[in-house]
C-alpha positions in Angstrom: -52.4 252.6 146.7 -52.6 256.0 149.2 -48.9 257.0 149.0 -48.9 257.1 152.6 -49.0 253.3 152.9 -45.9 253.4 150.0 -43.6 255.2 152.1 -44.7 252.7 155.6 -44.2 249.4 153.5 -40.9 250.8 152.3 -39.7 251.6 155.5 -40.7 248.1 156.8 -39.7 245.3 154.2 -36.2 247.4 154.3 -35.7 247.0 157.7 -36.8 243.4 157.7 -34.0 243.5 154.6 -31.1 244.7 156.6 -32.2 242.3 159.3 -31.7 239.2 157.1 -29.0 240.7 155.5 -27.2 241.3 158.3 -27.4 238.0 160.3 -24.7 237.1 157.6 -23.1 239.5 154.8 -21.2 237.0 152.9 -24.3 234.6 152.4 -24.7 234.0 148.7 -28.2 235.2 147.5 -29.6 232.3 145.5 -32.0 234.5 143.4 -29.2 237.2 142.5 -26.1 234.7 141.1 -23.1 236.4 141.9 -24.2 238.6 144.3 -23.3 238.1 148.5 -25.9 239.5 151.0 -23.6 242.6 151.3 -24.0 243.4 147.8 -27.9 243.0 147.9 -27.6 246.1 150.8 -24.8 247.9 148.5 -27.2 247.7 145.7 -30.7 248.5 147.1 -28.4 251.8 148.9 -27.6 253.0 145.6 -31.0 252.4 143.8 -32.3 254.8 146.4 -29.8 257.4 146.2 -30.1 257.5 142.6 -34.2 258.5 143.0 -33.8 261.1 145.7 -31.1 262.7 143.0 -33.7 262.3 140.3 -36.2 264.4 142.3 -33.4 267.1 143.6 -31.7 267.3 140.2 -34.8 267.4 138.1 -33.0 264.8 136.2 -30.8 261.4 135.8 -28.0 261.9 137.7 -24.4 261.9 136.4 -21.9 259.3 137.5 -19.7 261.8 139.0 -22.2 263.1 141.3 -23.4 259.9 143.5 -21.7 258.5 146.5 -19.6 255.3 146.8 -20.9 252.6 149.2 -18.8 251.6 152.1 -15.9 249.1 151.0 -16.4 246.9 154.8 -19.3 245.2 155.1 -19.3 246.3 158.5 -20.3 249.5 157.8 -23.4 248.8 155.0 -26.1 248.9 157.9 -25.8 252.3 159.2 -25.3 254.0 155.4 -28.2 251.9 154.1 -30.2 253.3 156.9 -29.2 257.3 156.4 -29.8 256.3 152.4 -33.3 255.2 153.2 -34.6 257.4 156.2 -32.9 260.2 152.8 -35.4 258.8 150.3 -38.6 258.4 152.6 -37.7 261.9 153.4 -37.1 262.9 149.9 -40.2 261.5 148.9 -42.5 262.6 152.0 -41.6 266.0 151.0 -42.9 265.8 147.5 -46.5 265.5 146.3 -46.7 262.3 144.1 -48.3 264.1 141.2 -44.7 266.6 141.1 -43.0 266.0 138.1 -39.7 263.8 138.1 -37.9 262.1 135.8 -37.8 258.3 135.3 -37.0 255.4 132.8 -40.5 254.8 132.6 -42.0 256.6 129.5 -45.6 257.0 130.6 -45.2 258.0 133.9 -42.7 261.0 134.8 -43.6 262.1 138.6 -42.7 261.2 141.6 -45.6 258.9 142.5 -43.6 256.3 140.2 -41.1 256.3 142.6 -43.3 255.8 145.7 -44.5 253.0 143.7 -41.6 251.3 142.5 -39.6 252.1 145.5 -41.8 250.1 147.4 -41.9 247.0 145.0 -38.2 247.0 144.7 -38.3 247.1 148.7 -40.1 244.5 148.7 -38.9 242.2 145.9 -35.3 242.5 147.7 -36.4 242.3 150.3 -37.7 238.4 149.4 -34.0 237.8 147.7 -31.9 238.6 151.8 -34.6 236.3 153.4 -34.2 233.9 150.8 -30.0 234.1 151.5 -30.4 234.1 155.0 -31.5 230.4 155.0 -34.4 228.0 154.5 -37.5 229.1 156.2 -36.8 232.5 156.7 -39.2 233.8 153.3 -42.5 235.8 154.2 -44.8 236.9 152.0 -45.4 240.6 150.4 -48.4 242.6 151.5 -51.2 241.3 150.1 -52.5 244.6 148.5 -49.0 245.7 147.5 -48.2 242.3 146.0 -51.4 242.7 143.6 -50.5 246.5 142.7 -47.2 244.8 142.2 -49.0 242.2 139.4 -50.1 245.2 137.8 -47.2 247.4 137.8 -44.7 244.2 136.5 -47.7 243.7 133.7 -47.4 247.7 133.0 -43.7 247.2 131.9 -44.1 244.2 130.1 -46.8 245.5 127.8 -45.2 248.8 127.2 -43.5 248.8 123.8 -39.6 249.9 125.1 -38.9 249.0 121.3 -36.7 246.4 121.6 -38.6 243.0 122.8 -37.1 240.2 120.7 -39.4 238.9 117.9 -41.1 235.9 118.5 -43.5 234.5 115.8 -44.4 231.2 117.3 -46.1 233.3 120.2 -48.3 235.6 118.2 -52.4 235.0 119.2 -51.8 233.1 122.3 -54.1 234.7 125.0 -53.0 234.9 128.9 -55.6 235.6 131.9 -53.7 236.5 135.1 -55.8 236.9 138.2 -55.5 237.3 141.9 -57.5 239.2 144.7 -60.4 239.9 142.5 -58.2 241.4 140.0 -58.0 240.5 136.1 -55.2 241.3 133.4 -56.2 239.6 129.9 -53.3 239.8 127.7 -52.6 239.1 124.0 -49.0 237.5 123.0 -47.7 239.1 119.8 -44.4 238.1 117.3 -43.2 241.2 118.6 -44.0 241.2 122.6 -47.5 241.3 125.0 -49.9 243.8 124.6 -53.4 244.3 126.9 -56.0 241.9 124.9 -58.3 245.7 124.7 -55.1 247.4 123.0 -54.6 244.1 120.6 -54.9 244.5 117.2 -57.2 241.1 116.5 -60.5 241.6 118.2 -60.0 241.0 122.1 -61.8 237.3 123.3 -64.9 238.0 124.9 -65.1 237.9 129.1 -66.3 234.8 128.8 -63.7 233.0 126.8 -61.1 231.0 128.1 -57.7 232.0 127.5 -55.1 229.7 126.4 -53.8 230.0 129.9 -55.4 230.9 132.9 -53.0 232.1 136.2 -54.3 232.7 139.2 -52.6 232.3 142.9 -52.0 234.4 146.5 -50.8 237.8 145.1 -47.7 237.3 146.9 -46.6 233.9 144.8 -47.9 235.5 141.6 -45.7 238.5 141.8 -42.4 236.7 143.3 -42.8 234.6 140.1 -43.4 237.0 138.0 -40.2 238.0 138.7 -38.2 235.2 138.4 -38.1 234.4 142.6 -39.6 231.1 142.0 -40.5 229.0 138.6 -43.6 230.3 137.1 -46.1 227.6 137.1 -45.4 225.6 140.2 -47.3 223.9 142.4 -48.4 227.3 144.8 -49.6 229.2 141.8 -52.3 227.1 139.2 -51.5 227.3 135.6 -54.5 226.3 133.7 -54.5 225.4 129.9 -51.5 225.5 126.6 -48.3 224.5 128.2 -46.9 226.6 124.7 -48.5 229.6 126.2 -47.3 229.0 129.6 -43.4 228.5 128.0 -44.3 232.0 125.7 -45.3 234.1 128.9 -42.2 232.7 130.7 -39.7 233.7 127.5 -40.9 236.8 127.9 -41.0 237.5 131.7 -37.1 236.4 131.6 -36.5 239.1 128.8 -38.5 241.9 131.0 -36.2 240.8 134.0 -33.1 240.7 132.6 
């Protein structure tokens, strides 16, 4: 996505956000247990202030040198708007391709935060609409919900090293699709790796998977990440009920 569009949706989904944050602070968010709409705002603050201290730093930042939140919930709204108009500043300053650090081995500039600023936005963004009350959920942008599909699938096929082992899983195959897009994935003891990577020769195009997803990129991505149960009605689920039950196990690990 043109990095431009990053920085817009950012600025949108986290003032839509604090809007359903704010209409009330104590509301329990359903999809984060333990956590009040205030803390939603505290946390999403702090995620942003730790990215524009990667990029000034040139490195993870120290707990000694970040802020502390506001204590009164009155007074989350107007720091988690200086944090954010600081990080779309941050970032608009900064060419994507300029190195920065980040947790995520294969990609160390600061286009992975555009990126993954602007799914976290997002993805939050679903959890204070969600605690603001029934009805009050709207979807992601299309096109950022299916680079989201792919970024998710990124982490969950990069080997972090410690993915729990899993024997029952090994050789299931998983076809996710959405907006024309296609991810084919092979299940392993050990985790989920892209069915080209896969060590077994990869099923052909033509082959049906064990299990075949496919939905609005929007539903796929807010249950890829746990917002609502993988395999319900809005998103079809097509084939091994064992694969489907693999794909989840390992989904809840990656989200943990």
């Amino acid at each position: 996505m043109d990095a431009k569009h990053y920085l817009d949706l950012i600025r949108a989904d986290s003032d839509r956000l604090l809007t359903a944050a704010a209409s009330d602070l104590d509301s329990p968010v359903p999809s984060c247990p333990d956590w009040t709409a205030a803390d939603l705002v505290r946390h999403i603050g702090e995620v942003y202030e730790h990215k524009i201290l990667c990029m000034r730093l040139g490195r993870m930042p120290e707990d000694g040198e970040r802020t502390t939140p506001p204590a009164a919930a009155a007074d989350l709204p107007a720091w988690f708007t200086r944090v954010r108009d600081a990080l779309l500043d941050e970032l608009a300053s900064r060419d994507p391709r300029q190195p920065s650090p980040t947790w995520f081995p294969p990609d160390q500039t600061v286009g992975f935060w555009y990126r993954r600023m602007a799914h976290e936005t997002a993805v939050h963004r679903v959890d204070a609409e969600q605690a603001a009350g029934p009805g009050r959920e709207t979807p992601v942008d299309p096109e950022l919900a299916a680079d989201g599909v792919d970024e998710f699938l990124g982490f969950l096929t990069h080997d972090f090293g410690d993915w729990a082992v899993r024997p029952d899983d090994a050789g299931r195959t998983v076809s996710l699709r959405c907006a024309g897009r296609r991810w084919d994935l092979v299940l392993t003891a050990e985790r989920v790796v892209p069915a080209a990577e896969a060590a077994a020769p990869a099923p052909s195009a033509d082959a049906a998977p064990d299990l075949l997803i496919e939905g609005d990129p929007s539903d796929l991505l807010l249950r890829l990440w746990g917002r609502h149960p993988l395999g319900d009605a809005t998103v079809a689920c097509t084939g091994d009920p064992a694969a489907l039950d693999a794909l989840r196990s390992r989904t809840q690990e990656a989200t943990r």
